[in-house]
N, C-alpha and C positions, 0 to 999 in steps of 0.2 A: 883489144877491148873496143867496144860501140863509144865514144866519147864524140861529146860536144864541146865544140870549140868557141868560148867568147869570143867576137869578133869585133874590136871597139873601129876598128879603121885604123889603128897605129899601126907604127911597125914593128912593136914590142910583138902583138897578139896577132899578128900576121906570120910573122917568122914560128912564133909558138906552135900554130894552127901546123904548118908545115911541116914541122917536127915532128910531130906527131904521127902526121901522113906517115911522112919516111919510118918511124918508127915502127909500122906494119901496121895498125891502130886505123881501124874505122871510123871518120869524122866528117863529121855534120857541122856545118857555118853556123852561126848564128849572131847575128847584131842588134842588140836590143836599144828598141825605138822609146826614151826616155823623156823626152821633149813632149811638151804638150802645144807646141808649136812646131807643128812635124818642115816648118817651111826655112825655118834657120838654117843658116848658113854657117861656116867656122869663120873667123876671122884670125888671121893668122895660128898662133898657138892658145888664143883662148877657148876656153869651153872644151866638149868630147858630143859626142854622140848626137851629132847632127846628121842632115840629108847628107850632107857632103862625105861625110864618116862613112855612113852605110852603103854609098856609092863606091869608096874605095875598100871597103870590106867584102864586097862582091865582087869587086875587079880580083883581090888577089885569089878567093874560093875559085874564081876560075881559071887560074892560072894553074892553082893549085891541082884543080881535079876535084872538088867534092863539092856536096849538095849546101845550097845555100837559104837561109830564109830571115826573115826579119818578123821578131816577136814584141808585139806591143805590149809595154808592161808600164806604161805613161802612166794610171792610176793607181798603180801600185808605190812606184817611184816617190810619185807626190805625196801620196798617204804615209811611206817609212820615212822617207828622206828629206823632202822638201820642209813639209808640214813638220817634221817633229824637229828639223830646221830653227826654225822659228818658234814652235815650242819651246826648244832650249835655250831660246835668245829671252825670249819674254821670261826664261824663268829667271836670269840674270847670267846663264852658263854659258860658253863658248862649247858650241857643238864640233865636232867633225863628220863633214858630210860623208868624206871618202869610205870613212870606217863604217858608217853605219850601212853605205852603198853594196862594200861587200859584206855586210853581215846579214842584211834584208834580203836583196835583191839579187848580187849573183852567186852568192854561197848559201842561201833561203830558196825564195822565189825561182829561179833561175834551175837549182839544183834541183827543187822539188817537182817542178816540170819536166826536165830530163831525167831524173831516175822514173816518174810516171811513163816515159816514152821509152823506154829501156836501156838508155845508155849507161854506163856503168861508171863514167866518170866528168868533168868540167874540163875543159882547157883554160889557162888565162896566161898571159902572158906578164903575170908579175914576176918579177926577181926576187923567190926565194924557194927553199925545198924541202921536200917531205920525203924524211927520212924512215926506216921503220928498224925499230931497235930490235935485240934478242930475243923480247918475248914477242915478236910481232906484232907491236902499237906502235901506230903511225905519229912523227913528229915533226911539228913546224921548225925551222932552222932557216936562220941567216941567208941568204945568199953568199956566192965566190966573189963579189963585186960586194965589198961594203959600199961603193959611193953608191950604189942604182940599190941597193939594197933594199925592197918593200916587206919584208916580215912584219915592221911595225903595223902598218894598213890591215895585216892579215889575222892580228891578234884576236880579234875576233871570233874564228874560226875554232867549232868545236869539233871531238874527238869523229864522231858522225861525220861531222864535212872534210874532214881530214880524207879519209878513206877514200871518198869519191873526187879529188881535186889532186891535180895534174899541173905543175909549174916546172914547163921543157927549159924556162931559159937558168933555171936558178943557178948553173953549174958555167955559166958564158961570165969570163972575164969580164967582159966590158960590152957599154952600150954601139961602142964603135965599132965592136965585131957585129952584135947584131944589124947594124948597119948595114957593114960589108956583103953580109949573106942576104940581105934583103935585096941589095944590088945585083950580086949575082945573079938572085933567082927569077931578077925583073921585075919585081916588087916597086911599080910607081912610090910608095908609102916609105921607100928607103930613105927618103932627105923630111919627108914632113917631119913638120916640130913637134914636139911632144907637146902634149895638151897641160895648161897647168890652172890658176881660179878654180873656183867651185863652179860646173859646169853650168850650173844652172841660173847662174848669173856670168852668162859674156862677156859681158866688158867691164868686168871687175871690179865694179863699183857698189862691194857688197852695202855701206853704210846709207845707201840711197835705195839701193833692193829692200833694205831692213825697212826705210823709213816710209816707203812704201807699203808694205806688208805688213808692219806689227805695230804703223803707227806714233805720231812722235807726241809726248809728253812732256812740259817742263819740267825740270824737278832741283832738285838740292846736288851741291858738291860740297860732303863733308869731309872732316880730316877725321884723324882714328879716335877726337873724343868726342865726335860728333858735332863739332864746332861747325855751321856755315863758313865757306870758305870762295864761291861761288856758284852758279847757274848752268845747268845743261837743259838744252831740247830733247832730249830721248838718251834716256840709260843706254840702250839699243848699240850707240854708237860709242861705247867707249867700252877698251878690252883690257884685261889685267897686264899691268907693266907698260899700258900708253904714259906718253909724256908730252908730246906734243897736241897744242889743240882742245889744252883742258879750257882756257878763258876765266885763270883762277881770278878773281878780285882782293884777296886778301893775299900779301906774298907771305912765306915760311919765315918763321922767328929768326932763323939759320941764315936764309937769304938762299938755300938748297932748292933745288928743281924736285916738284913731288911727282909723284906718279900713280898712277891709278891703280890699288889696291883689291878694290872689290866691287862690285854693281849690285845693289840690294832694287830687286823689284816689287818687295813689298809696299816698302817706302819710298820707292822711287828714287834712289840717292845714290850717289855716286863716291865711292870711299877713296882720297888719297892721302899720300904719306911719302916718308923719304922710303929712296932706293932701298937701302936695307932690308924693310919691313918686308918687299916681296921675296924674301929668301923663307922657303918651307920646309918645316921640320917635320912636316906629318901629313900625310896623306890618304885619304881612305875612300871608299867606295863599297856599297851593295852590292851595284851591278856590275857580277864578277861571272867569267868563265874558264875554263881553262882548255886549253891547246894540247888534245888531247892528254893523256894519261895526266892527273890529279895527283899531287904532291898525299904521299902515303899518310902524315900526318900535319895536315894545312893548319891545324888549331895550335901545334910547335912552332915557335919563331923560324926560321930557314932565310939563309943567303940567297943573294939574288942579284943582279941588275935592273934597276929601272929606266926606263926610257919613257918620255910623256909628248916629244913630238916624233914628227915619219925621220927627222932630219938630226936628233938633237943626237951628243953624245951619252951612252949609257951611263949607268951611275950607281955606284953600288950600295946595297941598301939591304935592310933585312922588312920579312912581311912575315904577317900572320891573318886567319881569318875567324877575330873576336868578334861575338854579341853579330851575325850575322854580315859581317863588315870584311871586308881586304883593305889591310892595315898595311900602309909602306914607309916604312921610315927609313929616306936613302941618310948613306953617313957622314955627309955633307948636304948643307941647305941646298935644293935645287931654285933657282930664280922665277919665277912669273909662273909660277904655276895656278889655272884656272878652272876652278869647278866645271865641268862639261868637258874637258879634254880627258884624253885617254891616257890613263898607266899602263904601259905593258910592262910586264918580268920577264926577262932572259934567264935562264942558266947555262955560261957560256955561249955556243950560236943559238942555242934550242929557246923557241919562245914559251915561255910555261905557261902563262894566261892572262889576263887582261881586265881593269877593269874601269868603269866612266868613274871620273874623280864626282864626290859629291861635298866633299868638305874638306879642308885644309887648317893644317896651323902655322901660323907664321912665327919662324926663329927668333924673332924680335918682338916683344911683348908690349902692349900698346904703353904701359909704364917707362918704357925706356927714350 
């Protein structure tokens, strides 16, 4: 096939791009210019997809053998990602950028570009695979390396992008074989560090990026009956399950350490409570898609696993999709779960679909 190869400068998407080659497979580099500060540098393992990135993305394309180019997609980036960023901050939710990155930009944007140019498929060097069952529908699944495992990130991805995306490493035990083969093949990118922060803040100081960008307001820190209990400078900086760094003024009747419950940006208020209270019994979301093939009959309760960060362990739960909604009720409380993060559903490795959390119930009723 004519495939294009995302080429971030790691050596995840280096090795991948390779594989590919060797795989018989016609491929085209590409490293997409995301910064609207084309002059940045990496600093150690923060950030991705800087000058420095796309300098080593075109060292290995030519080691490789294949055609290399670098596409500006800076105003796109800022408009899905950056911006709706901080959209979701101002709305009280905790975004994830990563998710939205590959759901706009290289499995959207990226992909809708290369199928216009003719290529037939995406490279990326995430760790997970796309399997295609008996009738011939293509399926998101796990990676063979649960630690490097990224399926969660990919939840995103519907039955359309499935078809045209390509993940060589999903079947690689480990990240330290990828390694090895990067050395082998002279891949300077074999020892850099893997990129981690949201890229678009480098020095990983997101609460000062916020307070910058969406602006800081004093406002209320109440408890769950609404009681004054202290002062915050901006909603912005405080995330569901903080504990540290509230500045309560009033201690808990208990003498118990609260923690931050909820961020209302109507009101500008900041909700805490005891630990407990962040355990959810109920989870739901609109914005739902499925990984390719759609559950036969989604409006029936169905078994599932939830998972709601890239890292967390699964959790079995059952879902339905009532009054327009993806209903997740795992069958134990899950902890700190916050509107804006993602639910993805497993069944077994297969990821069945995903959706942005928009509202929760917590196990513990404010009565108690």
């Amino acid at each position: 096939m004519r495939v294009l190869a995302a080429m971030s400068g790691g050596v995840d998407s280096a090795v991948a791009a390779a594989r590919a080659k060797d795989a018989g497979h016609d491929v085209v580099g590409v490293h997409l210019a995301l910064s609207r500060m084309p002059g940045t540098l990496r600093t150690g393992s923060r950030g991705c997809c800087t000058i420095e990135d796309a300098m080593d993305a075109r060292r290995v394309a030519d080691l490789i053998g294949i055609p290399f180019y670098v596409w500006d997609f800076s105003e796109r980036f800022k408009a899905d990602v950056v911006d709706d960023f901080i959209a979701e901050y101002e709305a009280g939710r905790t975004p994830n950028p990563c998710m939205r990155c590959n759901e706009r930009i290289k499995f959207a944007a990226l992909l809708e570009k290369a199928i216009a140019l003719g290529f037939d498929a995406v490279v990326t060097g995430h760790y997970a695979s796309v399997v295609t069952d008996a009738s011939g529908n293509r399926e998101l699944h796990r990676a063979a390396a649960w630690a490097k495992d990224q399926s969660y990130v990919l939840g995103v991805l519907t039955a359309d992008q499935l078809a045209h995306a390509m993940f060589p490493l999903g079947a690689t035990p480990s990240k330290a074989e990828v390694r090895a083969e990067a050395e082998a093949r002279g891949f300077a990118v074999a020892k850099k560090p893997d990129s981690h922060d949201i890229c678009f803040i480098p020095d990983g100081d997101t609460r000062g990026w916020l307070g910058e960008h969406v602006g800081i307001s004093n406002g209320a820190i109440v408890d769950r009956t609404g009681a004054k209990v202290g002062d915050h400078q901006g909603a912005h900086a405080y995330t569901v399950g903080q504990r540290r760094g509230l500045n309560l003024t009033v201690p808990a009747p208990d003498g118990r350490p609260r923690f931050v419950l909820e961020v209302k940006p109507s009101s500008n208020e900041v909700v805490v409570g005891p630990k407990e209270a962040l355990d959810i019994a109920e989870l739901a979301g609109s914005r739902f898609t499925w990984a390719g093939r759609a559950p036969e009959h989604p409006s029936t309760p169905f078994d599932c696993d939830v998972q709601i960060r890239a890292h967390a362990d699964p959790v079995p739960a059952v879902a339905v999709v009532r009054d327009g909604e993806l209903l997740i009720t795992p069958r134990e409380p899950i902890n700190g779960v916050a509107p804006g993060q993602t639910a993805v559903l497993y069944v077994g490795t297969r990821v069945l679909g995903q959706t942005t959390i928009a509202r929760t119930v917590s196990a513990v009723p404010v009565s108690s």
